[in-house]
Residue, then its C-alpha position, 0 to 999 in steps of 0.5 A: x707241289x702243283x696246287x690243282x694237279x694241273x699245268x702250268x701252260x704258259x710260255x714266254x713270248x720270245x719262248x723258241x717253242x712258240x709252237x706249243x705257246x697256248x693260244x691264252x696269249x693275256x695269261x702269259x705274262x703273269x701264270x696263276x699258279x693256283x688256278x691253272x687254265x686252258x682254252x676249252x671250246x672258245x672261252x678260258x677255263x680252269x682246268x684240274x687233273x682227275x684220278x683215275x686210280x682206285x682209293x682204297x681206304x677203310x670206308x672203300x674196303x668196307x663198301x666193297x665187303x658189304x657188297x653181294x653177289x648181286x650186286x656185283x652182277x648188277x655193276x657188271x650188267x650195268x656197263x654193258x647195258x650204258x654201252x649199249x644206251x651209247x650206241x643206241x642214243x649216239x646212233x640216233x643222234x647221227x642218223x638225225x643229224x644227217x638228216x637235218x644237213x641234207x635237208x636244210x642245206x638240200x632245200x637251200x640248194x634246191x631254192x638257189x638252183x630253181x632260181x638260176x634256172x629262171x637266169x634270176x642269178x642276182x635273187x639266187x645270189x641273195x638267198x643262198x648268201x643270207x641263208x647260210x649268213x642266218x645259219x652261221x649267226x644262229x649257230x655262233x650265237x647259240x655256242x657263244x652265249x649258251x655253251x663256248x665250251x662247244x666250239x670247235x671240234x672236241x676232239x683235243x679236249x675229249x682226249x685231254x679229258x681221257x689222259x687226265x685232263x679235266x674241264x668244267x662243262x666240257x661234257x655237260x646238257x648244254x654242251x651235248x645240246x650245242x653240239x648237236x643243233x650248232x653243228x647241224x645248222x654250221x654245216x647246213x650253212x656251206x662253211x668248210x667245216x664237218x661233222x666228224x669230230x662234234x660227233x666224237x664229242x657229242x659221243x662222249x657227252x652222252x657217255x659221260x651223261x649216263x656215267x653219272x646218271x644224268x645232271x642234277x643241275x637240270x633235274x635230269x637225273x635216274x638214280x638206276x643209272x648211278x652206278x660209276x662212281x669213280x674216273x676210272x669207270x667214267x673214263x671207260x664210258x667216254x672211251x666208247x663214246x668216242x669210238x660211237x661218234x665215229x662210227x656214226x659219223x661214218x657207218x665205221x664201226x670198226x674204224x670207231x673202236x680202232x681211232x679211239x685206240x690209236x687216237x683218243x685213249x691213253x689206256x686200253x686194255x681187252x675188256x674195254x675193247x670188248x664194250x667199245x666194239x659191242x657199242x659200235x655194233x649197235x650203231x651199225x645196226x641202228x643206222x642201217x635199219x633206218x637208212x633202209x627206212x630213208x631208201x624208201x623216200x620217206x626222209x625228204x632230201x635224204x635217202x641218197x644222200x647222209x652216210x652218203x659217201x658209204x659204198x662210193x668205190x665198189x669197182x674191182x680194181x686192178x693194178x700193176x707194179x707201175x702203179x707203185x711209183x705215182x702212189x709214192x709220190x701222192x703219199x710223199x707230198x700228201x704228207x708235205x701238204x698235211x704239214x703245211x695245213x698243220x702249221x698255218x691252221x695253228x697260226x690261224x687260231x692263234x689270230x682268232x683268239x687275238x681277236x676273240x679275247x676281245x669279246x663275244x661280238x668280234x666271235x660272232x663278227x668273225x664266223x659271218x665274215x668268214x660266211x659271207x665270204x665262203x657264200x661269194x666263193x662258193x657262188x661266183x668261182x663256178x663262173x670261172x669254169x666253162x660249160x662242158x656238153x653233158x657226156x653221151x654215156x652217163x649213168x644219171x641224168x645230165x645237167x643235174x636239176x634241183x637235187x645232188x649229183x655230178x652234172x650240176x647245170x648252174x648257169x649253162x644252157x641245156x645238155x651242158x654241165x658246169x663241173x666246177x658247180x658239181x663240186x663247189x656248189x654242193x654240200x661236202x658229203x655230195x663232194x666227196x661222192x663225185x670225187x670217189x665216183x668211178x667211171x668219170x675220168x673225163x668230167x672234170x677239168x683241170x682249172x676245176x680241180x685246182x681251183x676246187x683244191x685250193x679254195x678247199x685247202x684255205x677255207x677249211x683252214x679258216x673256218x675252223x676257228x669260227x665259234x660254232x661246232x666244226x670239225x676237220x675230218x669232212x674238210x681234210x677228206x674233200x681236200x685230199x680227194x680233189x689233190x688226189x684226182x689232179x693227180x690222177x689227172x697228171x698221170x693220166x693213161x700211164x696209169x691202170x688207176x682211174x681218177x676215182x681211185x686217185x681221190x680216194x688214195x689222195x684223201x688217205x695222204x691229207x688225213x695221214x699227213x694232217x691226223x698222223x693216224x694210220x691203222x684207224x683212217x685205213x680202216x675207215x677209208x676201207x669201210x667208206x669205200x666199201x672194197x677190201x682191194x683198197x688195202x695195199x694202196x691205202x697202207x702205203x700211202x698213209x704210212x708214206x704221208x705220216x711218216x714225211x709229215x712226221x718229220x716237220x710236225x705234230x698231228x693237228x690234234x696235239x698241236x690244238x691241244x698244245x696251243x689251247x695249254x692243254x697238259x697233255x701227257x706224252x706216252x714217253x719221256x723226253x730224254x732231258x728227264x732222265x737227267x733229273x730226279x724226282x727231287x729236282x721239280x718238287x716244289x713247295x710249301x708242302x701242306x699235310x695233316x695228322x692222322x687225326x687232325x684239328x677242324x680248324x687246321x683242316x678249315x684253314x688249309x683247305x681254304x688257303x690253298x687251291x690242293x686236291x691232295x694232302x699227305x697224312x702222317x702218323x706221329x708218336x703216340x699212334x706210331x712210334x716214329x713219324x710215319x707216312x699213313x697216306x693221302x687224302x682228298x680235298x673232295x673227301x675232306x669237304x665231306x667230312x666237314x659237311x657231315x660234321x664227323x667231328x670227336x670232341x678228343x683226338x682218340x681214334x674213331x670206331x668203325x661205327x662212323x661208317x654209319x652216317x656216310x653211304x657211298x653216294x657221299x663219297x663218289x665222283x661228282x660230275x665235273x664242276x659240281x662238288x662242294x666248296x669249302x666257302x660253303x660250309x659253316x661251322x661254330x667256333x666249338x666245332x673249329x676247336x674238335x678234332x676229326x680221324x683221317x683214318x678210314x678216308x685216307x688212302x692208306x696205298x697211295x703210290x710212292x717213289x724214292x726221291x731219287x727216282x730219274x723223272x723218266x720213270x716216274x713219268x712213264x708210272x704217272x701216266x700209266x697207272x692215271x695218277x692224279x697225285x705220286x708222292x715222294x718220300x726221302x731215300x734215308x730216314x728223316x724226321x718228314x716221312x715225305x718230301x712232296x707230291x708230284x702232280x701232271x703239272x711238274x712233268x709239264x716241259x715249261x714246269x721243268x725247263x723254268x726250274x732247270x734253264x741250262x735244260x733249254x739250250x741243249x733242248x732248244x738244239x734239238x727242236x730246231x733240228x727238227x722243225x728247221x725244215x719246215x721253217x724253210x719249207x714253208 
């Protein structure tokens, strides 16, 4: 049986798989078999499972029963109402933040730019690279010695978290906190990093904020809002906290609802949908009526910009069957890219965490080296690009001066622009904007396009692992559409597809090859670009991309996941498992209890073990042969202990001992924060009382026969969103169970290391398919 429920994440190092090898490199040697860990954020954590099935013992039913038509009425509301406070607070928190980013990093470029044109290009030089060195250190020191579980994206350990996966902090006030400063202040500092995915996790802290009613630990709690007291409620709530941080992300409401159906959620169902759609919604209308505020001038910087690459494509387009061909070939090495950025970036991060287990300085020491050499980048490579004489037909003012647009003048004298500058020396979300725009075939080079494309492809690779807030979604759209317009560069006038269009098709292809997600990017992309004549072009090429990627790697987010040691449940089973039975992976010792059972035993198991599940037997006088009664929490038992529902005989307990609990004792505390058994004292007259398990114990738990495949106990674990599948023998033995199943035995290193002759056989078929890219790359 798994002690925590959770996995066990470490391979060998001459392991064949050192793909899925977690980036814990020091834990590898010696597995903790007790307390299972991950790399949440930037520091190592223990990691639990968590239980998204409903308990129904005595107490619960009793809870329900006294329950009036009001109050379900009152439960009912209060799910809609929490959506409607997720779109309203993840909506402002997206608008603020892009007003933020674009007026610091504006003010910056505006500083830098008045400067060039002054021809002070040292003094330039200086403030545009320690501003954005002070914006990185700020926003490093903040994740590293506030909230490390902040770093990086969130979105591996968001989804983790909604197929069952359980981090401390992962959704607390600090990390929300990070989240939000950190990533405006990483983004402002012209990393290559974006915003997309910090938004989804900070989505998902205030969904799991309100779930709970706040944090206790800071004071910050409303009572009216304690209405969820189980996972399956908060797994609800963090569901369209998911969907919210897209749609804010990018004014998608749509496309948030659909990526966090096809992305995040490993359970959906109609009603569920219903609220994630309704919490979008609200997004929608909460960002359009403060952008229509900003249109009016009074958001500094931003008003043109944020939100910005909204409506960038709105021309008609035409195209022809002669199209088709170009757009094939886009997807097809769009998905050889995608692959490729997959690989190296995992390579990378396992070297940043080499150097991060080091300590909190050589993390910071990485994110100002990797600043300071974006800041030389983003500054010198314009001066490799040659000045090009401002075209006589632009629709704005050209060269542009001290603000956003595609005629940056840098250091060409007047009436020419230096294209490289307009992409380069920008923000992301202007990038993207001049990549999209229509009309503008002529304006960029060829050196500009390739030297843009590369310096994006590896910097956003390497500024991904630095410890702040970053997430891909920005970086991989800004790569693709610069692949993207070389190639419509190349095809040129055989072509009726201009380059704009060509860098919206070629951001399609990056996403589908790095993401792998198809039905959500499509509708996003659609939504970006604001033209509905998209639709065929965008569905061929990421069904084109995903499909080639598919044949080297994973998408990026599980193979983060993978490397942090996340134990992620896959949606189907390895066909190796319908080899085995349940009974092959059990492990032991089993530890349970009578149904009513001796304080002390209780005292002494709960703290010799690290188990969050204990089976519970009935034997003769309370049946007439040894008959498994159910299961029973650790949580519930430290309850018990702490209230001291204790009986001097063991003889069963009336439902009078219903009394002295509510169902506030027995409800899901926010992530880190229940009790511990080392915190209850007890005399040595209440060690020798009895306790009656009965009203708390599960007495439905699921169950399956010991020789059931693991195929199909996988595929009912997961499902259902178990946190603890019992086993009971096939014929009537004197134990009424064999062992518990927990996420951590249907662990391929789990089951591999208890079946070796498993490994050359599975060993084979990897290698088929991850041989071509090993030679490919």
């Amino acid at each position: 049986m798994s002690v925590n429920g959770n996995s066990n994440a470490w391979l060998n190092a001459e392991d064949p798989e050192s793909i899925t090898a977690p980036l814990i490199s020091g834990q590898r040697s010696t597995p903790n078999s007790t307390s299972q860990v991950a790399l949440v954020g930037a520091n190592v954590c223990p990691i639990e499972s968590l239980d998204y099935e409903i308990l129904e013992n005595e107490f619960f039913k009793q809870d329900w029963r006294s329950r009036g038509k009001m109050q379900v009425f009152q439960y009912i509301f209060m799910k809609w109402f929490i959506c409607f406070l997720i779109g309203l607070i993840v909506g402002l928190i997206g608008f603020c933040n892009n007003l933020a980013v674009e007026n610091i990093a504006g003010i910056k470029f505006v500083i830098t730019s008045n400067m060039m044109l002054k021809r002070r290009f040292l003094l330039a030089f200086i403030v545009f690279f320690f501003s954005n060195l002070a914006l990185t250190l700020f926003a490093s020191m903040i994740t590293s010695f506030v909230a490390p579980v902040a770093a990086g994206s969130g979105i591996p350990e968001v989804k983790a978290y909604l197929n069952g996966v359980d981090a401390p902090g992962i959704f607390s006030i600090r990390t929300l906190f990070v989240k939000i400063v950190g990533s405006v202040s990483a983004v402002s500092s012209s990393l290559l990093i974006g915003k997309a995915g910090p938004m989804v996790h900070t989505g998902a802290c205030v969904a799991s904020l309100l779930g709970q009613g706040g944090s206790k630990k800071y004071g910050l709690t409303w009572k009216w809002l304690r209405y969820f007291k189980n996972d399956r409620d908060r797994r609800d709530l963090v569901t369209c906290g998911s969907a919210a941080g897209i749609a804010a992300s990018f004014r998608s409401p749509v496309g948030g609802v659909l990526f966090a159906f096809e992305e995040m959620a490993s359970w959906w169902r109609s009603a569920l949908l219903w609220r994630a759609f309704f919490t979008t919604a609200v997004i929608a209308i909460v960002l359009r009526a403060l952008i229509d505020v900003c249109l009016s001038g009074k958001c500094g910087l931003f008003g043109t910009g944020g939100l910005i690459m909204f409506d960038v494509y709105s021309a008609s387009v035409s195209y022809h069957i002669v199209d088709v061909p170009p757009v094939l070939l886009l997807g097809f090495v769009g998905g050889i890219l995608g692959s490729l950025y997959n690989s190296l970036l995992t390579k990378v991060l396992r070297i940043y965490n080499l150097i991060n287990e080091r300590g909190v300085i050589y993390k910071i020491l990485i994110a100002c080296t990797i600043s300071m050499f974006t800041s030389c980048l983003l500054f010198g490579l314009p001066w490799l690009a040659s000045c090009r004489p401002c075209p006589a037909d632009a629709a704005e003012a050209c060269p542009t001066i001290g603000r956003s647009g595609n005629f940056k003048k840098f250091q060409c004298p007047p009436g020419y622009y230096n294209d490289l500058a307009s992409l380069i020396f920008n923000t992301n979300d202007d990038a993207i904007r001049n990549l999209f725009s229509k009309n503008t075939d002529s304006e960029f080079h060829f050196s500009s396009i390739i030297i843009f494309f590369v310096t994006c492809f590896f910097l956003s690779i390497f500024s991904y692992g630095v410890v702040a807030p970053a997430g891909l979604f920005v970086p991989v759209i800004v790569t693709g559409a610069s692949y993207g317009r070389f190639v419509g560069m190349l095809v040129g006038s055989h072509s009726n597809l201009n380059h704009g269009l060509y860098a919206v098709l070629g951001a399609a292809s990056l996403l589908g090859g790095t993401m792998r997600m198809t039905v959500s990017l499509c509708v996003i992309i659609l939504e970006l670009t604001n033209n509905l004549l998209l639709l065929p072009l965008i569905m061929v090429v990421l069904l084109v991309s995903k499909t080639t990627a598919d044949a080297f790697n994973g998408n990026i987010y599980d193979l983060i996941m993978k490397a942090k040691g996340l134990p992620y449940l896959e949606a189907h089973a390895e066909p190796y498992m319908r080899q085995l039975t349940v009974a092959d992976v059990v492990t032991g010792p089993l530890q349970l209890f009578y149904g009513i059972e001796k304080v002390g035993n209780i005292v002494h198991v709960l703290r010799t073990t690290g188990h969050n599940g204990f089976p519970v037997i009935d034997e003769p006088p309370l049946s007439e042969s040894p008959v498994l009664f159910g299961i029973v929490l650790r949580a519930h038992l430290i309850e018990l202990l702490k209230k001291k529902a204790f009986v001097s005989t063991p003889v069963p307990t009336s439902t009078d001992s219903f009394k002295r609990f509510s169902s506030e004792d027995f409800a899901k505390r926010g992530s880190g924060n229940g009790d511990k058994i080392e915190d209850i004292k007890l005399t040595e007259e209440e060690m020798e009382m009895f306790i009656d398990l009965h009203p708390f114990t599960n007495a439905s738990p699921y169950t399956v026969v010991e020789t059931m495949s693991l195929a199909k106990a996988l595929i009912l674990f997961r499902e259902v969103g178990l946190r603890h599948l019992l086993v009971i023998p096939k014929i009537s033995t004197r134990s009424p169970v064999v062992g518990i199943l927990t996420r951590h035995d249907f662990m391929p290193e789990h089951i591999l290391s208890l079946n070796p002759m498993l490994v050359k056989s599975r060993w084979k078929r990897l290698r088929f398919r991850l041989a071509p890219p090993s030679k490919l790359f």
